[in-house]
N, C-alpha and C positions, 0 to 999 in steps of 0.2 A: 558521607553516607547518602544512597540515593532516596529520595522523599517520592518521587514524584517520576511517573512512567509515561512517556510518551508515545502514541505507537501511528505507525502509521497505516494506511487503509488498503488497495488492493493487495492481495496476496500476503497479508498481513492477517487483516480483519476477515476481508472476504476472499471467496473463492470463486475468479473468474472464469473458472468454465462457460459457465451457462454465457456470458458476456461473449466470450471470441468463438463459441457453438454457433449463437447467431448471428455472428457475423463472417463466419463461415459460410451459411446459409444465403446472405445477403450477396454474398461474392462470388456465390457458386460456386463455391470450390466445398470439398468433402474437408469434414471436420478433422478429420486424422491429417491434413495437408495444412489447415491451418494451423494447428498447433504445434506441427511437426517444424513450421516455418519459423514460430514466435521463437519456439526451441533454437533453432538454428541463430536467430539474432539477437540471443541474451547471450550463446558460446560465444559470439562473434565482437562480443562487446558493444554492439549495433542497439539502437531506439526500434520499441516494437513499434513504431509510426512506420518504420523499414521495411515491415514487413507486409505492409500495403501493398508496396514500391514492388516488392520481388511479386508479389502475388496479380499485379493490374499496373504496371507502368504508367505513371500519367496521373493516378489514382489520386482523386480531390477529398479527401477525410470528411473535412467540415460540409463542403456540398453534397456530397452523399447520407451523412447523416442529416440533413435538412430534408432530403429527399424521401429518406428511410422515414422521420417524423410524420412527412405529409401522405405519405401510404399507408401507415400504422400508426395512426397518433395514439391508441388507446396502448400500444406493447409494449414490452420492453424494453427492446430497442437495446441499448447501451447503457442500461441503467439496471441496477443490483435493489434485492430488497433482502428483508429477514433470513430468507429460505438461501440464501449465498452465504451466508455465515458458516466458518469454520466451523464445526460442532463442537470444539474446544473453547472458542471464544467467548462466551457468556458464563459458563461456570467459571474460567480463567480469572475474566474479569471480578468477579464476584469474591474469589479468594486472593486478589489480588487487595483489593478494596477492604476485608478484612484481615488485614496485614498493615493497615493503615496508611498504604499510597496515595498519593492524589495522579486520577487518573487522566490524560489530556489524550483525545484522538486531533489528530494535524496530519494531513497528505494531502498530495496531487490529485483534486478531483473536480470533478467541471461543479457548475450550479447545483445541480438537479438533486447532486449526490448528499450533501447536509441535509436536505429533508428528509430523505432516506435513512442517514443513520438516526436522523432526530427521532423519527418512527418505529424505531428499534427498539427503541427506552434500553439504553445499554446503562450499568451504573460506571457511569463517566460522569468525571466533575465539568470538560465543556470539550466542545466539538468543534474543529474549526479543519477551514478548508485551501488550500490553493486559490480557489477563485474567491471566497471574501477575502481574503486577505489581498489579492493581486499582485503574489509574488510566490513564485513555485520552487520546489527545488530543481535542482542541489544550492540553490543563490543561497548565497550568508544570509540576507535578509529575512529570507524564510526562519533560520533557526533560532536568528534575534526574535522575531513573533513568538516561538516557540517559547525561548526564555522570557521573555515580558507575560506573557500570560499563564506562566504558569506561577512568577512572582520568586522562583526560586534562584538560587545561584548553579550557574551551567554545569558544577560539577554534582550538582543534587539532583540533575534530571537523567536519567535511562530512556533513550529513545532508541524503540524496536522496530523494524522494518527489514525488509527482506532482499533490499541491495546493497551494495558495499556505496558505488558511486552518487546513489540519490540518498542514502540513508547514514547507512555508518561513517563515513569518511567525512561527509561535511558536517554530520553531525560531532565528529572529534575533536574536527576541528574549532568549533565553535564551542569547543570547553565540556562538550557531554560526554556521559557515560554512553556505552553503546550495547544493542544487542541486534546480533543478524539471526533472522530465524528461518528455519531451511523448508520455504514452503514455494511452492508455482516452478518455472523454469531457472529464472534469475536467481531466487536463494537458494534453490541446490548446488545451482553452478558457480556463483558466487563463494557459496562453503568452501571449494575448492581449490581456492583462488590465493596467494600466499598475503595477500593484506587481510584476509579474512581474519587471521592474526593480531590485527589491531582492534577488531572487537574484542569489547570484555567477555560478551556470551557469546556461543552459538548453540540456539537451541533451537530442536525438531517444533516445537509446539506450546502452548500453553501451562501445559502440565512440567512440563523442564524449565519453562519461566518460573513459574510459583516456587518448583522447588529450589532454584535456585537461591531466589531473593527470600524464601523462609528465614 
């Protein structure tokens, strides 16, 4: 029986638009090209780092975001707050919560980004990150973190995320239940995919999560 929900963060929790809009903007390229691109390297089974590469060859991520901070240190930059949130996500969580899960958010995300959700006040039982922890997916060690903090046994944890290869698949592996859920470029096209199968869900959203685990 699953106790305990795990979920992970972009395209999960939040909705990066607003994120790859302005970095659109930063690249000068038009918004419809950049996302048009990300598209193209989630069919392609490609890292959206990729899609730097296709869009400015040569293209330094980390130096450029150094550079983006010292021109705008007051914006947003690459960083998400409340107003990103799925509009399903907080009542979700809420009837999830009364349902009596224990709720765990764990993903890929730099620093900045746990204060962020921490400000959120989501009713989650704890928040953890890629960078405190210093170990990211798809690595096992990630999902061992996952299982240790949540105290349960791997087959009582439900981790939802919206890739098969950063989410579902290591997460099977490592003894969980799974749920891929069909949100951003990757979980649509991922749904598609014939290991999608090895998910126990797939579900559009929040409202298909609660109903299912009812």
């Amino acid at each position: 029986m699953v106790r305990a929900l795990v979920f992970d963060v972009g395209e999960t929790l939040i909705d990066e638009t607003r994120i790859w809009s302005r970095w659109a903007d930063r690249l000068g390229v038009t918004r419809f090209t950049m996302l048009g691109v990300l598209g193209g390297m989630a069919a392609l089974g490609r890292s959206f780092e990729e899609a730097f590469q296709v869009l400015r060859p040569g293209f330094d991520v980390e130096a450029e975001q150094e550079a983006w901070k010292r021109d705008d240190p007051e914006g947003m930059r690459v960083d998400f707050d409340a107003d990103d949130l799925y509009p399903d996500v907080r009542p979700g969580l809420v009837a999830l919560r009364a349902l009596g899960y224990e709720l765990i958010i764990a993903g890929n995300q730099p620093p900045q980004a746990y204060d962020a959700l921490v400000a959120m006040d989501l009713p989650v039982d704890s928040i953890h990150t890629s960078d405190g922890w210093g170990v990211a997916k798809p690595a096992p060690e990630f999902f061992a973190r996952v299982v240790a903090v949540s105290g349960r046994e791997p087959g009582e944890i439900l981790y939802v995320g919206d890739r098969l290869d950063n989410d579902v698949l290591p997460a099977r592996t490592a003894g969980m239940r799974t749920a891929l859920i069909r949100r951003g470029p990757w979980g649509h096209l991922h749904a598609l995919r014939p290991e999608a199968a090895d998910a126990d869900l797939v579900v559009d959203g929040f409202p298909a999560l609660v109903t299912a685990l009812s």
